[in-house]
C-alpha positions as CSV (number, residue, x, y, z in Angstrom):
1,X,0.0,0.0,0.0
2,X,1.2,2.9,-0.9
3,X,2.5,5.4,2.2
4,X,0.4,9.2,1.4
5,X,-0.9,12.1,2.6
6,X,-4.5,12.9,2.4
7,X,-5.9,16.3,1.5
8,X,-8.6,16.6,4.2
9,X,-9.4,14.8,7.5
10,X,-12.4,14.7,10.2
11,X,-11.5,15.4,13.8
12,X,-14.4,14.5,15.9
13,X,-13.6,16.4,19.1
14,X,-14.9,14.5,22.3
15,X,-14.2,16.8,24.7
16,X,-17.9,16.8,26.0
17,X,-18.3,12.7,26.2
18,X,-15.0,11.2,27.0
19,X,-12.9,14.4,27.9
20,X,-15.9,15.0,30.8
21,X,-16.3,11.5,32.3
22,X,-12.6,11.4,33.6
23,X,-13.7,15.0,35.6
24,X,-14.0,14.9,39.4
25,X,-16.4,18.0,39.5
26,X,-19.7,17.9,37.9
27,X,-19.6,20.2,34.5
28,X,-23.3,22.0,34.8
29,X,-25.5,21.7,31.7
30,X,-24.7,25.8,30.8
31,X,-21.1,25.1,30.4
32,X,-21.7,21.8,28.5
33,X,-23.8,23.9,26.0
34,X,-21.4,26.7,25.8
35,X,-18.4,23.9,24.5
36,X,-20.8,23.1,21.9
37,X,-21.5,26.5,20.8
38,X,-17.8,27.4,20.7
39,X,-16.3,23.8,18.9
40,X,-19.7,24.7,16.1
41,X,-18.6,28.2,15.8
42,X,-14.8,27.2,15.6
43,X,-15.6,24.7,12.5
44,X,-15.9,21.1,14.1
45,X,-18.6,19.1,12.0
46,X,-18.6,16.2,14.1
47,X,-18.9,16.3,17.9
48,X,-19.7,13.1,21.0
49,X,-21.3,14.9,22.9
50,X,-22.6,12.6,25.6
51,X,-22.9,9.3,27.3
52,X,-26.5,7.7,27.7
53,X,-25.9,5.6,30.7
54,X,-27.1,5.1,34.6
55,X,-26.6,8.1,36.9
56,X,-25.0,5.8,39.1
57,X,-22.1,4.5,37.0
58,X,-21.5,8.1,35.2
59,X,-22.9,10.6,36.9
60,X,-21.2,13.8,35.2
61,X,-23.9,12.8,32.4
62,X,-26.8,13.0,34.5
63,X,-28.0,15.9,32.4
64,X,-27.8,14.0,29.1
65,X,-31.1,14.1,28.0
66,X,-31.8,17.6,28.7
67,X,-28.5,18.5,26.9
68,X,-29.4,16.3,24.1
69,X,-32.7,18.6,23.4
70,X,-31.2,21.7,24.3
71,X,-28.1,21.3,21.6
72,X,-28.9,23.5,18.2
73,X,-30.8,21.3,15.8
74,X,-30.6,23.5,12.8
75,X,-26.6,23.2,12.4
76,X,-24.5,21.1,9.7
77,X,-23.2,19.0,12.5
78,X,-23.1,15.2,13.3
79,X,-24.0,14.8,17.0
80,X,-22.6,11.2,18.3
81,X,-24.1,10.0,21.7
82,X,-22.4,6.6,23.7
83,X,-24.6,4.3,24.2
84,X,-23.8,0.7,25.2
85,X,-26.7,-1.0,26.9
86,X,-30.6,-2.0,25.7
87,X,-32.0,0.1,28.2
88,X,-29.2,2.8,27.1
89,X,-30.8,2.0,23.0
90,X,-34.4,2.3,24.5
91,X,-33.7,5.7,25.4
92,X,-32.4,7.0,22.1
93,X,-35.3,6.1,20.6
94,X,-37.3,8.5,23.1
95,X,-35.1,10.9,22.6
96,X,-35.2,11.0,19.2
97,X,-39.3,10.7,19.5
98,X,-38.7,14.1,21.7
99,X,-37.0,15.7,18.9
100,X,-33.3,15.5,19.7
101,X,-30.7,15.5,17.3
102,X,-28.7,12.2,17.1
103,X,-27.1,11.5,14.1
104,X,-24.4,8.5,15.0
105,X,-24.0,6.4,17.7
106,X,-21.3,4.5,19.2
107,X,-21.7,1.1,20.8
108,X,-20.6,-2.3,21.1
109,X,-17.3,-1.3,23.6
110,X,-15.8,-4.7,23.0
111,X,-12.0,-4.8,24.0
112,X,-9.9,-7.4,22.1
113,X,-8.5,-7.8,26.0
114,X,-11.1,-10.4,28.0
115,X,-9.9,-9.1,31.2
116,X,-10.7,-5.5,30.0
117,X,-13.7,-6.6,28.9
118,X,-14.8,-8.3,31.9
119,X,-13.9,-5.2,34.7
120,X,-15.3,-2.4,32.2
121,X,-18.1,-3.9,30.9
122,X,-18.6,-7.3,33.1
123,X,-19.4,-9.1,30.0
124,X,-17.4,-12.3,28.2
125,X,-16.3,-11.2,24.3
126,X,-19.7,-13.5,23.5
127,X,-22.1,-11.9,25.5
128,X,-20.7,-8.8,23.8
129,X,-20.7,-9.6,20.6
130,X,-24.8,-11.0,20.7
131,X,-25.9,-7.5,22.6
132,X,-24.4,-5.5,20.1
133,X,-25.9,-7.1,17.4
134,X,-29.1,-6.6,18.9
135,X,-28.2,-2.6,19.7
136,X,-27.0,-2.1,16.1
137,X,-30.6,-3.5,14.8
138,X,-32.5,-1.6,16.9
139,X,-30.6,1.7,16.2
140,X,-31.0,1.0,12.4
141,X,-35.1,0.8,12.7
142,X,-35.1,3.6,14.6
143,X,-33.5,5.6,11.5
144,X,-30.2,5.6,12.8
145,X,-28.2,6.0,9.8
146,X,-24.6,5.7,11.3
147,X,-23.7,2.8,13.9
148,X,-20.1,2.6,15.1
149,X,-18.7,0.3,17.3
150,X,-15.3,0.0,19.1
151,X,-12.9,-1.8,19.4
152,X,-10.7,-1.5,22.2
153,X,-7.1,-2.7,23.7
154,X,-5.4,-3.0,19.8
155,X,-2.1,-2.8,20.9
156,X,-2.2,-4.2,24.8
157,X,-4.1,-3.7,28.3
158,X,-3.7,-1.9,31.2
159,X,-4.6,-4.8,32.5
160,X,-3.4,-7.8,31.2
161,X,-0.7,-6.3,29.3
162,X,0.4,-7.9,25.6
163,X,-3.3,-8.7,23.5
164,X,-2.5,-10.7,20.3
165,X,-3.1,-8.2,17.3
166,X,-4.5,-11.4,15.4
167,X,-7.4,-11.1,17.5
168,X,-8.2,-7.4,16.7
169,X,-8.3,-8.6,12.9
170,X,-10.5,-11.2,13.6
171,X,-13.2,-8.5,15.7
172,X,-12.6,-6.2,12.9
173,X,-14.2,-8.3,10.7
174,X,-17.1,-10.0,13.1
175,X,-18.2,-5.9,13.6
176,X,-18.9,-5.5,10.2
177,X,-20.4,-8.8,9.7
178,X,-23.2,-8.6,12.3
179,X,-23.9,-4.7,10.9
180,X,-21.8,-2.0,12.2
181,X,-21.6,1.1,9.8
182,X,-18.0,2.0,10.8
183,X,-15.3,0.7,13.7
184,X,-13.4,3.0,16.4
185,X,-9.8,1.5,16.8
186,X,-8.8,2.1,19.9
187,X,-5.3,2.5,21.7
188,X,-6.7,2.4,25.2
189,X,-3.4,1.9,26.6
190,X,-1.7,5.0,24.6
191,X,1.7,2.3,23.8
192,X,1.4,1.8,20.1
193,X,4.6,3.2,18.2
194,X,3.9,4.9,14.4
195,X,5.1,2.0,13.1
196,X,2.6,-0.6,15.0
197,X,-0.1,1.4,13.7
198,X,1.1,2.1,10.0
199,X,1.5,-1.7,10.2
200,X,-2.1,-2.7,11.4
201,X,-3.8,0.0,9.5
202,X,-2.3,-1.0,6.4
203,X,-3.4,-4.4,7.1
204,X,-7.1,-3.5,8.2
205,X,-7.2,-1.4,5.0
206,X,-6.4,-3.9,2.7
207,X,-9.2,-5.9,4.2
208,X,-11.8,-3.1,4.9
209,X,-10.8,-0.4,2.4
210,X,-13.4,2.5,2.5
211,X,-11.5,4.7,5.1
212,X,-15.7,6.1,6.4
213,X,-15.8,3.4,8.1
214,X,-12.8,3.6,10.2
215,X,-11.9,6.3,12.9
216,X,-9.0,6.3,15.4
217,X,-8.6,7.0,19.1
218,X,-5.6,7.1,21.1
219,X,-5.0,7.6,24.6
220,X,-1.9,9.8,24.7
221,X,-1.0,8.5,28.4
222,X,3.1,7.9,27.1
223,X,3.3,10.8,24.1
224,X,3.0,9.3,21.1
225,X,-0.4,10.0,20.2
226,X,0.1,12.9,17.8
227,X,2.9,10.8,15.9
228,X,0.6,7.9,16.1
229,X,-2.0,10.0,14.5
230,X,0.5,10.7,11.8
231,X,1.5,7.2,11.1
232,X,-2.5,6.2,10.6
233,X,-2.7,9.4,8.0
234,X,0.0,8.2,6.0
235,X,-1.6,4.2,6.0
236,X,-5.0,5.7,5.1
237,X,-7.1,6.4,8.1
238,X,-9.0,10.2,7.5
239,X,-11.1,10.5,11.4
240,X,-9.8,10.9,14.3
241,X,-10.9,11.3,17.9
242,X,-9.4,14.1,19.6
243,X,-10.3,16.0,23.3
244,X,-9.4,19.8,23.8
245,X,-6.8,20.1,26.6
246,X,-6.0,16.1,25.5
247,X,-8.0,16.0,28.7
248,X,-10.4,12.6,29.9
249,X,-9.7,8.8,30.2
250,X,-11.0,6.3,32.1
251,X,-14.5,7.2,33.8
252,X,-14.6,9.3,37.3
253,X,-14.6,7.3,40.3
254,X,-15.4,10.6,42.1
255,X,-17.4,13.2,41.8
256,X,-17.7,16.1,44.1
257,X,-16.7,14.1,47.0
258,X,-18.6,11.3,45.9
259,X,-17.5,7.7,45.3
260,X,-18.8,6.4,41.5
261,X,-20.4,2.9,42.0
262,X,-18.0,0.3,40.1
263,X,-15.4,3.0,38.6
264,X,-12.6,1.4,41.2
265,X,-9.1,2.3,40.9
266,X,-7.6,4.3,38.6
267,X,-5.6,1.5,35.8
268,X,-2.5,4.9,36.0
269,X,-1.4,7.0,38.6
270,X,-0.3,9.5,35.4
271,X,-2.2,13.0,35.6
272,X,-2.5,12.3,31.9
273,X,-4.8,9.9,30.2
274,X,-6.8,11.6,27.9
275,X,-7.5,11.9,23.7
276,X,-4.6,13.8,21.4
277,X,-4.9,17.4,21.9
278,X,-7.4,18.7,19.8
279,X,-5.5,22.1,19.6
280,X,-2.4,20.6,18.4
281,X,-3.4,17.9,16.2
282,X,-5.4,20.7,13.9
283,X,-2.4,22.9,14.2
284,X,-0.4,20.1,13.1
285,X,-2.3,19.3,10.2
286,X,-3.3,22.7,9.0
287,X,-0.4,23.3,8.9
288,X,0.6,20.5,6.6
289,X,-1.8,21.8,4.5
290,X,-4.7,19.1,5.1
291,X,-8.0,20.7,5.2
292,X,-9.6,20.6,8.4
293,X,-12.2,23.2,8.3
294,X,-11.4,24.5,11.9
295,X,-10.8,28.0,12.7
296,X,-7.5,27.3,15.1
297,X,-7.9,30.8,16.6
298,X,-11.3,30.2,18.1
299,X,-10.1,26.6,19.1
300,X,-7.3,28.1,21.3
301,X,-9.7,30.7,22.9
302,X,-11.9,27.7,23.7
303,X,-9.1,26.1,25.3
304,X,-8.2,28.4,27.6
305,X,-11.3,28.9,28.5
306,X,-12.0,24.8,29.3
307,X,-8.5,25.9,31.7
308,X,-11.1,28.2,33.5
309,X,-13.8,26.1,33.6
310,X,-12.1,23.1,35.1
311,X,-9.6,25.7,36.8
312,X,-6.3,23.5,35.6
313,X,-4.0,24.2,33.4
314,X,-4.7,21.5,30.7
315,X,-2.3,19.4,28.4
316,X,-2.4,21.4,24.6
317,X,1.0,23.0,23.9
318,X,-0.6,25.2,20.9
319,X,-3.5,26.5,23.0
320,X,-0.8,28.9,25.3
321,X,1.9,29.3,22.8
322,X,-0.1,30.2,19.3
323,X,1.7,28.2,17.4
324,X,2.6,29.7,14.2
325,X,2.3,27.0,11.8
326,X,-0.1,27.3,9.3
327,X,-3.1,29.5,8.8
């Protein structure tokens, strides 16, 4: 396969669903809505803005619904919720039925890692496998017109450490098969090198090649996710997930003071285990003259604002420094 650059990219930011579920504080609903006003009027076409789940489990998204109708309906923008349980489907389709905008959802969390499988989502790879083909049949017949599932623990585990790469082939393949519209690849553990990735992309490619129906998500816990993100452009891969601040990670197991039921231990002690830097990933690539349609001005505003809002400094090196590159 030949090694290139493409001309234009999607970076679906997911500040508001995965960069907010590693936050100790509760983000009120205003704020929520202000991020999605500022990453729509920065450029961003695709946003996750939100996790449909039980208040107990992730409680920073106990105003999910009401966010979900209160986000601007008349905008050229894909809205992505998570949503990974029957009960969790049920309520999309009331939702939609209530007039929200959803335009892509993403379930089926199915690590290639067993043992990552089993303390995240307390289900065996089987069990997996038969709910989400149930949740991707119901999203279709409720008009859902974009399904995604993901695929977790590519390149090794938090937990259990080295994860044959074999096995991420094979779930690659049974996604598709029982009716997912696209599959997330997932570094969860933030280790893959540029060439691990230019390797398994170029492989998944070869086997899957319409590159809508792959998007990429890294963990930049040791560094590398930016050059990771670089190695999947040149094998073919055009979306990525990406988090202003490079904040979230694994979900909360407090909030204000409060203990999360079943979040446990953190899997690292790092203050850093969230997404690529939204900031400078699109400075990096507008600069390299790949179209991204984001305004990198407003982006950088935004992030120093999310600074105030979480009152943190945050982890985006562009955001502070304006870097010059590009336009």
């Amino acid at each position: 396969m030949e090694l290139k650059l493409p001309e234009q990219i999607d970076v679906i930011d997911i500040t508001m669903r995965d960069g907010l579920q590693n936050e100790e504080h509760y983000v009120p609903l205003e704020a929520k809505l202000y991020l999605a006003d500022r990453l729509i009027k920065a450029g961003f076409k695709r946003l996750e803005v939100g996790s449909i789940s039980h208040v107990a489990y992730v409680p920073q998204f106990k105003d999910v619904d009401e966010l979900l109708l209160k986000l601007p309906k008349d905008v050229d923008v894909e809205y992505t919720v998570l949503a990974l349980t029957p009960k969790a489907i049920e309520r999309v389709g009331g939702l939609l039925d209530r007039g929200a905008k959803i335009d892509r959802v993403l379930t089926g969390q199915i690590a290639t890692s067993e043992a990552y499988a089993m303390k995240n989502m307390r289900r065996t790879h089987q069990q997996l496998f038969d709910e989400a083909e149930k949740n991707v049949k119901a999203l279709h017949d409720m008009g859902i017109k974009r399904v995604a599932g993901n695929i977790g623990t590519v390149f090794g585990c938090p937990i259990q450490g080295k994860v044959s790469i074999e096995r991420a082939y094979e779930f690659v393949d049974r996604m598709f098969d029982i009716g997912f519209d696209e599959v997330e690849h997932s570094d969860s553990d933030g280790i893959a090198t540029p060439r691990d990735i230019a390797d398994y992309f170029q492989v998944i490619l070869e086997k899957h090649p319409d590159p809508a129906r792959h998007s990429f998500h890294i963990h930049d816990i040791r560094g590398m996710g930016i050059a990771g993100y670089y190695a999947a452009m040149l094998a073919g891969i055009r979306t990525f997930d990406c988090t202003v601040g490079g904040i979230g990670g694994q979900v909360a197991n407090f909030l204000d003071g409060v203990p999360v039921k079943g979040a446990g231990d953190y899997y690292f002690d790092t203050c850093r285990t969230g997404l690529v830097s939204t900031e400078d990933f699109i400075t990096m690539v507008n600069g390299m003259g790949i179209h991204t349609g984001v305004d990198q001005e407003r982006l950088y505003a935004l992030g120093r604002n999310l600074e105030k809002m979480l009152g943190r400094p945050l982890y985006s090196f562009t955001s502070t420094v304006r870097s010059g590159l590009g336009a």
